[in-house]
C-alpha positions as CSV (number, residue, x, y, z in Angstrom):
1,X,-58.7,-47.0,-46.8
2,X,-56.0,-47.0,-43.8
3,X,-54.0,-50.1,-44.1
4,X,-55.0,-53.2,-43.2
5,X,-55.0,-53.6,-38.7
6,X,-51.3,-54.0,-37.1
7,X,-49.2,-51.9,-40.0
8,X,-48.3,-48.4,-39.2
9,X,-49.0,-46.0,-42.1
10,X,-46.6,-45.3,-44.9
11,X,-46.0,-41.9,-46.7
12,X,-46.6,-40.7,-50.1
13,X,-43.3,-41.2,-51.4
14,X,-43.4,-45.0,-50.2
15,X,-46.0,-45.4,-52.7
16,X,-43.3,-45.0,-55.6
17,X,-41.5,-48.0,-54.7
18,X,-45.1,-49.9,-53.4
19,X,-46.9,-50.5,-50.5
20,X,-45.1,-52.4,-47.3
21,X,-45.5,-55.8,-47.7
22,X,-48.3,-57.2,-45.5
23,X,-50.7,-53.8,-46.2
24,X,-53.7,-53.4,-48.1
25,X,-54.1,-50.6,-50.2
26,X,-57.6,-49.6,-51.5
27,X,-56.0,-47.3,-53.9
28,X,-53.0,-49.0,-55.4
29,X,-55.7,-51.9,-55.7
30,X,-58.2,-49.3,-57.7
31,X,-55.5,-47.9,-59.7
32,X,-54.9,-51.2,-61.1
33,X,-58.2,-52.3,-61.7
34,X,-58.3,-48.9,-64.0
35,X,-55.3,-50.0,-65.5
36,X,-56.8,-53.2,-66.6
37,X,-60.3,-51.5,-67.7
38,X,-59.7,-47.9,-67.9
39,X,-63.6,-47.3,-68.3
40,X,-64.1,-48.2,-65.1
41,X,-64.7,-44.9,-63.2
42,X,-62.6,-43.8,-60.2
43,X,-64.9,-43.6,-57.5
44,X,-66.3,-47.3,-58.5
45,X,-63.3,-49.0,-58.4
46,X,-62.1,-46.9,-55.4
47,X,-65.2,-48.2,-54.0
48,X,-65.1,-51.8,-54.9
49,X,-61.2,-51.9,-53.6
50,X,-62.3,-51.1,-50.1
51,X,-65.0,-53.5,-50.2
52,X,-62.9,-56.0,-51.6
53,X,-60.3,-55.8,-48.4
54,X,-63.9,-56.6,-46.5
55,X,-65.0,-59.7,-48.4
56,X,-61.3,-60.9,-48.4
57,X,-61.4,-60.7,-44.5
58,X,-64.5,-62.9,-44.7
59,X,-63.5,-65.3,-46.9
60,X,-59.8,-65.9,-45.3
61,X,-57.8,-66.5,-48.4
62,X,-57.3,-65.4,-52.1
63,X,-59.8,-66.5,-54.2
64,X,-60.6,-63.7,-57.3
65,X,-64.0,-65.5,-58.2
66,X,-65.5,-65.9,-54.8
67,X,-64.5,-62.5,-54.2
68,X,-66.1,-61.6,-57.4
69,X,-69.4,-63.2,-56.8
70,X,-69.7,-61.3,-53.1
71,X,-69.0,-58.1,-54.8
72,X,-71.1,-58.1,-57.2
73,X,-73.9,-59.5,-55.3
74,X,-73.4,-57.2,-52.3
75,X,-72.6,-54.4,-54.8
76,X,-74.8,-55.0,-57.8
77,X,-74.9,-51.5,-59.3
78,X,-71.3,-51.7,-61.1
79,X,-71.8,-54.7,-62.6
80,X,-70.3,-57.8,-62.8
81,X,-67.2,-56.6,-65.5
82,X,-66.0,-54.0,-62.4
83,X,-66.5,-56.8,-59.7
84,X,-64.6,-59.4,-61.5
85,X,-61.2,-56.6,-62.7
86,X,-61.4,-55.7,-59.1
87,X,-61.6,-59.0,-57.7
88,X,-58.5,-60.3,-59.9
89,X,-56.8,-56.9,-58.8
90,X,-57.4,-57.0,-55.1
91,X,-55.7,-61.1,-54.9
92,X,-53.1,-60.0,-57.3
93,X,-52.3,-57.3,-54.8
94,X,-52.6,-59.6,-51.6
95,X,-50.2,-62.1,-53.2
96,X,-47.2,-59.3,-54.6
97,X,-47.4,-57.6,-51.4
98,X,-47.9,-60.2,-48.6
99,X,-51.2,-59.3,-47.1
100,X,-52.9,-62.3,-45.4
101,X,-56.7,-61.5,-45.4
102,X,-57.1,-63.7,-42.2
């Protein structure tokens, strides 16, 4: 996912340190979803991570079980277990690195 509208890009070696603050990252956001349930697979939570920046738009603030329930109802096929690590993951992420989803 590129990050999040009115941030310029960031290189590889940025991601070390983590992302700018104010920018959404579909990955970082993934990777720690895995972290948290590492049988989730990668192209799932990748998945769920960039849908999560969408719903998070929509809903205009951080709120893991709202963003849950649209997941998994917009994205049945994971499951409920995937939509609810990526959920937490995605606000955790929003609130460490300053991104406003409004």
């Amino acid at each position: 996912m590129s990050p999040s509208p009115g941030h310029a890009a960031y290189g590889e070696g940025e991601r070390l340190i983590g992302p700018p603050p104010g920018t959404y990252d579909a990955d970082w956001v993934a990777n720690t979803a895995r972290t948290a349930d590492p049988g989730l697979p990668e192209d799932v939570a990748r998945e769920l991570a960039v849908h999560a920046w969408e719903h998070l738009r929509e809903i205009g603030r951080l709120d893991a079980p709202e963003l849950a329930r649209r997941l998994l109802a917009e994205h049945p096929g994971p499951g409920a277990t995937p939509a609810s690590v990526v959920a937490k993951a995605a606000v955790d992420f929003c609130a460490a690195y300053e991104v406003q989803p409004s």
